[in-house]
N, C-alpha and C positions, 0 to 999 in steps of 0.2 A: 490830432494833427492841427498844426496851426497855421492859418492863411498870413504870407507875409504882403501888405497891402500900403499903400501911398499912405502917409496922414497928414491930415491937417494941422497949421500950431498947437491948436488945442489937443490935440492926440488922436483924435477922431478919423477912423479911413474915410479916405475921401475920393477912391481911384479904384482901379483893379489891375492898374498896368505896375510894371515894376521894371528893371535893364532890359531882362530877355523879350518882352513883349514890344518894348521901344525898338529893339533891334531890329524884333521882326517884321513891325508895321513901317521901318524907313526900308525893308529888304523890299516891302510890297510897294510901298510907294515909289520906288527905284525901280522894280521889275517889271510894272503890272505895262506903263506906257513902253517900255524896251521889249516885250511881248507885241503888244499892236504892231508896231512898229514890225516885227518881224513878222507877223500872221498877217497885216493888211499892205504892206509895202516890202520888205525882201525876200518875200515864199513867192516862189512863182503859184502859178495856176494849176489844178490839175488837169492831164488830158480828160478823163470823164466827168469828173463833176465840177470841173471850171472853179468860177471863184466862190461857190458853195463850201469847198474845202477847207476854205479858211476859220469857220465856224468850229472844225471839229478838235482845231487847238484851244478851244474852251469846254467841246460837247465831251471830248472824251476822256479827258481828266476829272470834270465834275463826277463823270459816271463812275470812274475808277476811285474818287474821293468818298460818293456814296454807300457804295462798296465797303469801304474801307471803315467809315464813322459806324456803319450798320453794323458791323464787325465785332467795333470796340465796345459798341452797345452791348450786345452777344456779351463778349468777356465779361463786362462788368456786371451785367445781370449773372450770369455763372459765378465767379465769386460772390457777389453779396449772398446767394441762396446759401454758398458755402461757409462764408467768415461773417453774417452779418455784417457788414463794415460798409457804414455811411460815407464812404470815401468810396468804393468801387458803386455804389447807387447814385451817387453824383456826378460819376463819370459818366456811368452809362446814361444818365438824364442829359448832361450838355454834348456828348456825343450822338445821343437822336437827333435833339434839333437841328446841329449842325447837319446831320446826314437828311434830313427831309429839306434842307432848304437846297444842300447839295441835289438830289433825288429832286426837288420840282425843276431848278435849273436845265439838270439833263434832260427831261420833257419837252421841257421848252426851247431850249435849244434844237432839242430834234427835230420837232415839232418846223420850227422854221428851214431848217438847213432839208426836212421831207418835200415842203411845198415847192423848188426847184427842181430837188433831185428825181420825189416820186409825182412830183404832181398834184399832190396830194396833203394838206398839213397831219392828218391822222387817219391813221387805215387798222382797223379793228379785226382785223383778219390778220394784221402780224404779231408773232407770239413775243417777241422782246420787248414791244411798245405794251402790251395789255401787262406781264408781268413784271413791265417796270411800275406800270401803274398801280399795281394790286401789291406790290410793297410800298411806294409811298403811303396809300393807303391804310397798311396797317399799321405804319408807322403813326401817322397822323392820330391814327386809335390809340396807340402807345403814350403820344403826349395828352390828348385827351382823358384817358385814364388816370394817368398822373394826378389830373384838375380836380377827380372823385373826392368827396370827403371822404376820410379815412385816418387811423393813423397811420405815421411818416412808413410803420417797421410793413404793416397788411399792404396800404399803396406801392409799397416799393416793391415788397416782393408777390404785386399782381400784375405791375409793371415788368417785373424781369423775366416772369412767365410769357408773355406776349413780344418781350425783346427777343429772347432763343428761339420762339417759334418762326417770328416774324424773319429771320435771318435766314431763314430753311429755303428761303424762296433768292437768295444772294446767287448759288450756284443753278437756281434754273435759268435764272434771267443772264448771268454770264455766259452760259452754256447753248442756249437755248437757238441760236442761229444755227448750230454743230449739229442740235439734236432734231431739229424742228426745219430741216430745209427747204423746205415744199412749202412751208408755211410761214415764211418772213419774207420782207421786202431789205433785208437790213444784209450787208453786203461780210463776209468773213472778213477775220481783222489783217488791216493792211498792214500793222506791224510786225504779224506774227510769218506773212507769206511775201516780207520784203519786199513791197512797194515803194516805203517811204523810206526815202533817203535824201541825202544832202543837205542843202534847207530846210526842207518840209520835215525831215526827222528832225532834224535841231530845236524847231519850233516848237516841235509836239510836243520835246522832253522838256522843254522852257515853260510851256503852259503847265506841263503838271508839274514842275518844280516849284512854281509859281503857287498853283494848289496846294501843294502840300504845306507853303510857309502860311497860306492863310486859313487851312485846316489846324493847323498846330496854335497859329493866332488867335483864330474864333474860339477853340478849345480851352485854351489858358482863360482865358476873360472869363467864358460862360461858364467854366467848372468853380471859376472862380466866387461867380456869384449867383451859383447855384449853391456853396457852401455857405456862404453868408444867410443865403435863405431857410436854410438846413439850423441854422445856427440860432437865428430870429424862431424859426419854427420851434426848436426845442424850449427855447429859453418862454415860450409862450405855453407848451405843452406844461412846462414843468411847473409856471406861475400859476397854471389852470389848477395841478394839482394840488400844489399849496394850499390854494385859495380854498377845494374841495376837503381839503385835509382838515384847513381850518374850520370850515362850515360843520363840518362831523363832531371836530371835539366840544362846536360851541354846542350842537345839539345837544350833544354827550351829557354836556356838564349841564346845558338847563332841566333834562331828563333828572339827573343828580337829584341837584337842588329842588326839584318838586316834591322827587321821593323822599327828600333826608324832611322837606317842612312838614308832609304826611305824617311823618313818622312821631315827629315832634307833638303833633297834635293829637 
């Protein structure tokens, strides 16, 4: 597969952006201040958590973003075990990071939007806050892993081991205010028991519209020059060999040549 990339006169990529990424970065830079705009000045307030509210047209898209990259993660580790194929291992590499920076985001945002609402910035007695953290977590182990020396084919597929596992914890942490009542502070989702409406549902769908263009953004880039480094890797892997190939036959042949002057004499 071949990466199509910006070049420079000389021929040389010089970029990672191409149409559809310029598209999507003026969609962000057009959207992101008409977001504000709508989340800090035309949503009203809520009755209970007042202007706390406004936070969760950022908290709860990231979260559903993270979700989503942890996901794709899962898929691509599932095919590469399947088809070897350094294209679904690259995916599912630029789709982690993306889902762990998505993943500390949502922390942190809770995190702030908790110290209003509970009083409290982290409370370790509620079950969605600890296993959102215990999948960032493994994730973090995921990228760390990757760093292992190793070759590209063992790394990847020790990495895709730890991708499928680590996604197993996706539908506890979704589920887990459902299953775990007694034991969260985090409140059922207001989308699903139609609270939010009017503005406030407008916004919410805008902020994660908004997510999605710069999940697909961060994506394109980082898959992008995660294959270039796939690419640099091989091409290094394979001068290694050469090089090892060449050292063999030189041995080879001065072995030769000692036994053929032996022989001689």
């Amino acid at each position: 597969m071949k990466i199509k990339l910006l070049e420079s006169n000389d021929g040389r990529p010089n970029a990672t952006s191409s149409r559809s990424t310029r598209f999507l970065g003026i969609c962000l830079v057009l959207g992101i201040p008409v977001l504000i705009l709508f989340a800090f000045v035309f949503s009203p307030k809520d009755d209970t958590m007042e202007d706390a509210v406004r936070l969760l047209y950022i908290h709860v898209p990231v979260a559903i973003f993270s979700y989503i990259a942890f996901g794709v993660t899962a898929m691509g580790s599932i095919f590469y075990l399947w088809k070897q194929s350094r294209w679904w291992d690259t995916t599912a590499h630029a789709s982690a990071e993306i889902g762990v920076i998505f993943c500390g985001l949502t922390l942190v945002t809770g995190s702030i939007w908790g110290r209003p609402t509970w009083n409290t910035w982290w409370e370790w007695g509620d079950v969605r806050l600890v296993t959102t953290l215990v999948m960032f977590l493994i994730f973090i182990g995921y990228l760390a892993l990757r760093q292992v020396p190793a070759s590209p084919h063992v790394r990847a597929k020790r990495a895709a081991i730890v991708g499928i596992i680590g996604t197993i914890n996706i539908p506890i942490v979704n589920r887990s205010v459902e299953w775990w009542e007694n034991s969260t502070l985090h409140q059922q989702s207001s989308l699903t028991d139609g609270n939010l409406e009017d503005l406030t549902l407008f916004t919410w769908f805008l902020g994660t519209l908004i997510l999605a263009i710069a999940y697909v953004w961060l994506m394109i880039h980082r898959f992008r020059v995660g294959w270039l480094s796939t690419e640099y890797e091989s091409l290094g892997y394979g001068a290694a060999i050469e090089e090892r190939k060449a050292e063999a036959d030189l041995h080879a042949g001065t072995r030769s040549g000692t036994t053929e002057e032996g022989e001689v004499e």
